[in-house]
C-alpha positions, -999 to 999 in steps of 0.1 A, spaced: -633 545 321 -667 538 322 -697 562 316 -717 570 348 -755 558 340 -779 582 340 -814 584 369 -833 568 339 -807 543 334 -803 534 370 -843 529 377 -842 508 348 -816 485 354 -832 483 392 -860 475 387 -845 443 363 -828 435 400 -856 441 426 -838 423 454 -813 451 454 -815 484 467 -801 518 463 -778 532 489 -769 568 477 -742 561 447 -739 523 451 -763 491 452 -765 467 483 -781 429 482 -780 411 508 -780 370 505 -791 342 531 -781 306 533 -788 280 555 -754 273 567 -725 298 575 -699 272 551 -725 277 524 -723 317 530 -685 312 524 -685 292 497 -707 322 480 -680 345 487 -655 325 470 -674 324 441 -681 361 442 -646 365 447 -638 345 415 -664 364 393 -652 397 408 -615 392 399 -625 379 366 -638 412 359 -617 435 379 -644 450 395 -646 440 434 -679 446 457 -681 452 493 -688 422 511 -699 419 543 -701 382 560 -726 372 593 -729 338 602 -752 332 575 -758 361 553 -737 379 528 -739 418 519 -727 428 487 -723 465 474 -712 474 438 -707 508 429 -677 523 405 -659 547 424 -634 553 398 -662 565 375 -682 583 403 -715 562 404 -729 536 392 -721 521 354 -732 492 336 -704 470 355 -720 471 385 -754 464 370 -738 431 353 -723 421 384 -752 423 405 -768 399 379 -740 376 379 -743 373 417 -777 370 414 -770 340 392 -748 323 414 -771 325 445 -797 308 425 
């Protein structure tokens, strides 16, 4: 299982994300495209990613934006996994 970061940790590794925030124990992005097809298309490659690493975020879908949240609730917070991911995700919206 993987070790819960510490406050320290957390602020660090947010502030190397600044589009996402902190919701209590988990992190929440959310993404905008220009077409609702293009919104989906992100999903499927979140999807792909997420499986990848057996790690699976929330995701929320309207028209065309995409919420994700990442947290590890088998560990109780947020690890390094999550952190990772959100960079990933990051990646593939750019």
């Amino acid at each position: 299982m993987a070790d819960v970061l510490d406050e320290a940790s957390i602020i660090s590794a947010l502030a190397e994300r600044p589009a996402w925030s902190r919701e209590g124990k988990l992190i929440r992005r959310r993404y905008k495209f220009s077409t609702f097809p293009k919104a989906i298309e992100f999903v499927n490659r979140v999807a792909e990613v997420a499986e990848a690493n057996q790690h699976h975020p929330f995701i929320s879908i309207d028209y065309k934006s995409v919420t994700l949240e990442l947290v590890s609730w088998h560990a109780g917070g947020l690890t390094e996994l999550d952190f990772r991911l959100a960079r990933l995700f990051d990646e593939i919206y750019a």
